[in-house]
N, C-alpha and C positions, 0 to 999 in steps of 0.2 A: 591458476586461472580464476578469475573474477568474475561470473557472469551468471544472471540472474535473468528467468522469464517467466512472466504472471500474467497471469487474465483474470480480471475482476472488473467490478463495475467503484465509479467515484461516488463516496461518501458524503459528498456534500461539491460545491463548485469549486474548481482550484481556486486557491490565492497567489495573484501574481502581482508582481515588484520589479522596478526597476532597479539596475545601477546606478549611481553618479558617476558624473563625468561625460566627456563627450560624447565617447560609444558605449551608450548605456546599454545592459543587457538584459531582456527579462528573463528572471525567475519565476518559475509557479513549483506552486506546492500541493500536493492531493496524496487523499488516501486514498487507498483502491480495499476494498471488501473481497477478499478473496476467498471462496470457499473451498474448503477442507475436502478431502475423498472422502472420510471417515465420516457418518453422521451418530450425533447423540443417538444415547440406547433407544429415546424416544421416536428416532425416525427423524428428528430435527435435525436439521442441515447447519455447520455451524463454518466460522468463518476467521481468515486473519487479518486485521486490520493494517497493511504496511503502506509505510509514512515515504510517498515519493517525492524527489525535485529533479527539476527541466530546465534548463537553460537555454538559451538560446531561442533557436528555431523553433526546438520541441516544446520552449515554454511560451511559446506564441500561437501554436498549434494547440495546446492545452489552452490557451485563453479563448481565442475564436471559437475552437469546437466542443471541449468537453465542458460537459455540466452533471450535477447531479444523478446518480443512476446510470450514466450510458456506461455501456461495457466497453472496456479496450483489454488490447494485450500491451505490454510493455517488456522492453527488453533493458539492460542495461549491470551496473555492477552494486554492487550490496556497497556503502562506506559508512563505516564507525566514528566519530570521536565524542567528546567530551567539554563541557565548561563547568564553570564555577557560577550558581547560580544565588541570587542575591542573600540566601539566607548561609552563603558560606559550604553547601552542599554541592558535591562535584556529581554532577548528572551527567551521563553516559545514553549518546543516540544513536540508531539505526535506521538507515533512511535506505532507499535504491537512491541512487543515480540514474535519470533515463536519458538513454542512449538514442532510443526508437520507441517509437509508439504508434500505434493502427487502431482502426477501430474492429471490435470480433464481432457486430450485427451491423444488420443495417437498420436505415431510422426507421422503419417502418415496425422492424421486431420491435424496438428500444421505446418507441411510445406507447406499446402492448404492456398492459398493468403483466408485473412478474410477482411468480412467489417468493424471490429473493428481494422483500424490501429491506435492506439492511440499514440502524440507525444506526448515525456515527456515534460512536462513543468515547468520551476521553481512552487515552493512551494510558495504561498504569504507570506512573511515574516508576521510572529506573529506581530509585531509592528505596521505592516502597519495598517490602520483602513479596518477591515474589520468586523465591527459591531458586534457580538454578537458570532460569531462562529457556529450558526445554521443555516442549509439552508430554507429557505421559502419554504413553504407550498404552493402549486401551487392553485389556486382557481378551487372549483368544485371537488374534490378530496376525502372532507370531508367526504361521505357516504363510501369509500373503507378505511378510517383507522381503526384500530381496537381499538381504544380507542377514547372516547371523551372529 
């Protein structure tokens, strides 16, 4: 089974695209800021940046409603693949699929300044070494996971 559910606020406005052709379909694209249980030792709240696309319905819904900052929840399935990218280098992505999307406030929360201002920030390039692609397990932690 495949299936993926987040709540996080958008990083910036989606980017939406049509198809060609007759039944053109839109696409949009957004990050969603999604925060971690775990905060830095500092007490700072810290966050995943995952890379969604919508089609259809749900990428016209993301066009007319989301913007910047509003919090949603999203459901949908995690898809992988890969190209070849101009410098001959095979880049490897990971996006959701959104299946369903809602909103998790209402507008009235969502234009109340929050402590979660989060900048978007470039994606680490796949290529770049960034070890293993799993985050580290913070020390001390061990007794609150649910598996061992």
């Amino acid at each position: 089974m495949n299936k993926v559910i987040l709540m996080g606020r958008l990083t910036r406005d989606p980017e939406v695209r049509y198809s060609q052709g007759e039944n053109a379909l839109a696409i949009a694209r957004y990050t969603l800021a999604v925060d971690r249980r775990v905060a830095r030792r500092e007490g700072e709240a810290t966050a995943d940046f995952i890379n969604c696309v919508a089609f259809g319905r749900s990428a016209e819904f993301a066009e007319r409603y989301l913007r910047q900052g509003t919090k949603i929840v999203v459901s949908g399935r995690i898809q992988t693949g890969s190209y070849t990218n101009r410098d001959g280098q095979k880049v490897y992505t990971t996006e959701v699929v959104v299946e369903e999307s809602e909103f998790a406030e209402s507008k009235a929360n969502s234009s109340a300044p929050s402590n979660n201002n989060y900048q978007a920030s470039p994606a680490p390039s796949p290529s770049a070494d960034i070890g293993d692609g799993f985050m580290n397990i913070p020390d001390g932690i061990d007794e609150e996971l649910p598996f061992s």
